[in-house]
matplotlib code that plots the C-alpha trace (Angstrom):
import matplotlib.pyplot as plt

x = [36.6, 34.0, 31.3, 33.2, 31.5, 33.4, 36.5, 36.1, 37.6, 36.2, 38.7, 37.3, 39.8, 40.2, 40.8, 41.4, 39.9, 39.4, 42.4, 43.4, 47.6, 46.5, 45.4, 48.0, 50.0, 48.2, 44.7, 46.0, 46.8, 43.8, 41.7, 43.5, 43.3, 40.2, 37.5, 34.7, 34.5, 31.4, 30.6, 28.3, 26.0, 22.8, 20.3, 21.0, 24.6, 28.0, 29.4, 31.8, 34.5, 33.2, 34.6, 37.8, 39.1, 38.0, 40.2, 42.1, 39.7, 40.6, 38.6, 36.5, 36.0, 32.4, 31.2, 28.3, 26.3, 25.2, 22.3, 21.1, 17.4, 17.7, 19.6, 18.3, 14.3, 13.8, 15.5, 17.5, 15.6, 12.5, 12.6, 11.8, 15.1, 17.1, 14.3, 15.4, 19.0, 19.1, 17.1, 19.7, 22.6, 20.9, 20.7, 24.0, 25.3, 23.1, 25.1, 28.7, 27.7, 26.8, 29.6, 31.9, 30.1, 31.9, 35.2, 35.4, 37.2, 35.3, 36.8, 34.4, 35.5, 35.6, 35.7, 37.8, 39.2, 36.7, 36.5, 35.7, 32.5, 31.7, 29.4, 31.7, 31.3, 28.2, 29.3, 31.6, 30.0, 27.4, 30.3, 32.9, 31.8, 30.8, 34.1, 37.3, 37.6, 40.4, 40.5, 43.1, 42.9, 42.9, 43.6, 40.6, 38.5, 39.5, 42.8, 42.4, 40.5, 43.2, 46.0, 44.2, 43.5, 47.2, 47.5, 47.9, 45.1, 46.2, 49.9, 51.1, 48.6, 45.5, 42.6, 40.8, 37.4, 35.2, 31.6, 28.4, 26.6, 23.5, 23.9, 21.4, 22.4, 22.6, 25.1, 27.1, 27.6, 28.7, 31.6, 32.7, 33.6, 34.5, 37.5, 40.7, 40.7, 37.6, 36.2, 32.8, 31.8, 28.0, 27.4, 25.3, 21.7, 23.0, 25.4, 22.8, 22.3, 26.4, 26.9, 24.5, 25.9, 29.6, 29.0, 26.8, 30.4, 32.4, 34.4, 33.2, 36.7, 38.3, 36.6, 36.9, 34.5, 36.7, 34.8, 35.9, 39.2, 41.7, 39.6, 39.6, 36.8, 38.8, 37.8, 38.9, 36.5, 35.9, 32.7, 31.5, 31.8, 30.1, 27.1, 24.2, 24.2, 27.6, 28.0, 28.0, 31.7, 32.0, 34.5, 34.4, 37.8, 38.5, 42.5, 44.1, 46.4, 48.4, 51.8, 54.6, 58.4]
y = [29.3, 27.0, 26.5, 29.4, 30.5, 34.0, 34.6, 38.4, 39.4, 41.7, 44.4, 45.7, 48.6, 50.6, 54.4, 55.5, 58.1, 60.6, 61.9, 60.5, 60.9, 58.3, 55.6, 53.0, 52.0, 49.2, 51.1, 53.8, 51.5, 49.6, 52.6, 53.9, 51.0, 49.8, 49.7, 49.4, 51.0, 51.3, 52.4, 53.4, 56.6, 58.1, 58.7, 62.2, 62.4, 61.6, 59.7, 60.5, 57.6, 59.0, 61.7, 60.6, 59.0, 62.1, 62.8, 59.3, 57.2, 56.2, 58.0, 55.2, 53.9, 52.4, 53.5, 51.8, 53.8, 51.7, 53.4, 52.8, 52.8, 54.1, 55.5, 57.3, 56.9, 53.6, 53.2, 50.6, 47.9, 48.3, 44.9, 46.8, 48.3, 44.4, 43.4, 47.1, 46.7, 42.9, 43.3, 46.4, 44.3, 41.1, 43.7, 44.9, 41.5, 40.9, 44.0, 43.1, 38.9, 40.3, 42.3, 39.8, 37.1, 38.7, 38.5, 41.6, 43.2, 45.0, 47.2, 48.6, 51.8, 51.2, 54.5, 53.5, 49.9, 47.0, 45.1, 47.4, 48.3, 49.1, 48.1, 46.2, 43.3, 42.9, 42.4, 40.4, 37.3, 37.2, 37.0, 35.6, 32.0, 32.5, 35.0, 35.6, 38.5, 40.1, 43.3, 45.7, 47.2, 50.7, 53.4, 53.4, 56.5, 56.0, 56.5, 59.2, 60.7, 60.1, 61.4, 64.6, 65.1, 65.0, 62.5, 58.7, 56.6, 54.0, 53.8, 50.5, 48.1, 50.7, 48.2, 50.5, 49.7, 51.1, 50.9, 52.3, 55.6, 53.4, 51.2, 51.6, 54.9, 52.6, 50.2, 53.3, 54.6, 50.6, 50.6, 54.4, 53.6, 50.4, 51.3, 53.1, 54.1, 55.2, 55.1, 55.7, 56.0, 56.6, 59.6, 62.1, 62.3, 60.1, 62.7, 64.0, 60.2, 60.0, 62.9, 61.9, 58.3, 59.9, 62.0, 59.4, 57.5, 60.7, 60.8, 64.4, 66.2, 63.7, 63.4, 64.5, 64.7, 64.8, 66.2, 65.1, 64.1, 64.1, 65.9, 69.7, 70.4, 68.8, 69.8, 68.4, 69.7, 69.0, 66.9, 69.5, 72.8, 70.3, 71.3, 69.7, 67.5, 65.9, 65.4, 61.9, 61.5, 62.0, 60.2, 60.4, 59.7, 58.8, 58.8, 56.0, 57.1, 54.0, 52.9, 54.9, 54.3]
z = [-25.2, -26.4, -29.1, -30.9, -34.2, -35.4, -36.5, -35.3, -32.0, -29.3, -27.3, -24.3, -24.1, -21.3, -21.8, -18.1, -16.2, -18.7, -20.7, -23.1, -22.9, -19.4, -21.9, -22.4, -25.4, -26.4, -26.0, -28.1, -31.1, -30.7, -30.6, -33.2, -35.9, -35.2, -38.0, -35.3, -32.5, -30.4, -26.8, -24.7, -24.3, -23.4, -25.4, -27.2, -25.4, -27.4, -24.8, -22.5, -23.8, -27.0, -26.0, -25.0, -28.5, -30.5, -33.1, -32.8, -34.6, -38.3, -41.1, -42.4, -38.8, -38.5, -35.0, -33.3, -30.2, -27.7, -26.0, -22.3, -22.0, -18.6, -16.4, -13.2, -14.8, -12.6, -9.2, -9.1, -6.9, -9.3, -10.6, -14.2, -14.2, -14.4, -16.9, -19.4, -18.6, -19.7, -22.6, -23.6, -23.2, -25.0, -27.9, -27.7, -27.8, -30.8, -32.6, -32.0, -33.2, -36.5, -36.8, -35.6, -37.3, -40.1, -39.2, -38.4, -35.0, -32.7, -29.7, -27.1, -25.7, -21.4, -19.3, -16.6, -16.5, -18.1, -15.3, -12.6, -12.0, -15.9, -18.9, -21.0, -18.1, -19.1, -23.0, -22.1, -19.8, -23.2, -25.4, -23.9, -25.2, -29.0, -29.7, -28.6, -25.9, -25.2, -22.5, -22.2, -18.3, -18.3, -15.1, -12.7, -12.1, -8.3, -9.0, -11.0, -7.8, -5.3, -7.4, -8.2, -4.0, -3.8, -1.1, -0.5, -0.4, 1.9, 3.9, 5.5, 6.4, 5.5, 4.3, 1.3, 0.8, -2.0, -1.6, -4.0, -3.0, -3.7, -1.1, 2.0, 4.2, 7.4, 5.3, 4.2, 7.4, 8.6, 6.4, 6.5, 9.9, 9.9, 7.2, 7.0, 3.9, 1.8, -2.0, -2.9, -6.5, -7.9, -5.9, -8.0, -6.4, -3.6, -2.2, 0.5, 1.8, 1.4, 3.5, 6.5, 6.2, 6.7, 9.7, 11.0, 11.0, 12.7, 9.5, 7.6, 8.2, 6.6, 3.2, 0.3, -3.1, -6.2, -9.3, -13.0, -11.9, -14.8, -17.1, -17.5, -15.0, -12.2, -8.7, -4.8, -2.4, 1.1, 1.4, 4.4, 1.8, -1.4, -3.1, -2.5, -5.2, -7.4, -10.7, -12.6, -12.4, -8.8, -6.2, -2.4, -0.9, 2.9, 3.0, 4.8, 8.0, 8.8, 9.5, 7.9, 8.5]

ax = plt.figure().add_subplot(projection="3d")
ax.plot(x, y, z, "-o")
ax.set_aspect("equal")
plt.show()
């Protein structure tokens, strides 16, 4: 770390995919001891990694909301939605400096694991050189998923690939077929394009849409009886067939 000018340290802690006896040790005593917590939400939501730590956070905690200013309002290749999404996480930044500027601790709340495919990352390339970072990896969503479907993801020499529901429907259906074993993650209003871009690649019998896996609402559905559209915490799963002894 260079040009370091707090004595404060940031945790990007991750709590796993949504219960909170699937958080590790050390995320559990961070989380408990810490004396400022923030995460992420919507605007008028609590937070679903809000949501996870309730009732573990100390009673003087000082909690800090960190509030998207979009989220499905701009489509992603609008050039706007960059422009919002950097000025949010400028701001955020902003936030946790003059906390930690302080010398006071911070630990982000991470749905998931930090580094995988989730907000803290974002946090952390802006902080990582004025404060010292420290992340604490936490069970993926996607494992969550394939554990609640019941069956391997990948056997032998299965190459798992996990791709976006936001990526192009023609690049969709490329890799669907193109893998053995299949995760795709930010479904919601995509699942219609998802769908097409899976039988397009001769795969529909073989996958799978877990809802709200490890959370009280879990459901494993095949994609071909879905709904017509997923909720937020949505996983497509393709499992892998390969060598077995």
């Amino acid at each position: 770390m260079s040009g370091a000018v707090t004595s404060g340290k940031v945790y990007g802690v991750g709590l796993g995919p949504g219960a909170a006896d699937l958080m590790s040790v050390r995320a559990d005593r961070l989380v408990r001891g810490a004396r400022h917590v923030a995460y992420f939400r919507k605007a008028g939501r609590s937070g679903h990694a809000r949501r996870i730590v309730e009732g573990m956070l100390r009673e003087d905690v000082i909690e800090i909301a960190l509030e998207y200013p979009v989220t499905t309002e701009i489509a992603l290749t609008d050039p706007a939605y960059n422009v919002a999404l950097s000025r949010f996480y400028a701001g955020c930044t902003r936030s946790l400096r003059d906390v930690l500027e302080k010398g006071e601790d911070v630990v982000v709340l991470c749905e998931g694991d930090p580094f995988f495919y989730g907000s803290f990352m974002h946090l952390h390339s802006r902080l990582k050189d004025h404060a010292p970072v420290e992340v604490v990896p936490g069970i993926t969503g996607m494992a969550g998923a394939w554990h609640a479907s019941g069956v391997p993801i990948t056997w032998g020499d299965d190459v798992l690939t996990v791709a976006m529901a936001t990526l192009p429907e023609a690049e969709l259906a490329r890799r669907i077929a193109d893998t053995d074993a299949l995760v795709v993650m930010k479904i919601g209003r995509n699942l219609g394009k998802l769908r097409r871009a899976v039988i397009a690649a001769g795969r529909e019998h073989e996958a799978w849409l877990v809802e709200h896996a490890a959370m009280p609402a879990e459901r494993v559905t095949p994609l071909a009886q879905a709904e017509a559209v997923a909720p937020y915490f949505s996983i497509l799963l393709i499992h892998g067939q390969g060598r077995r002894p």
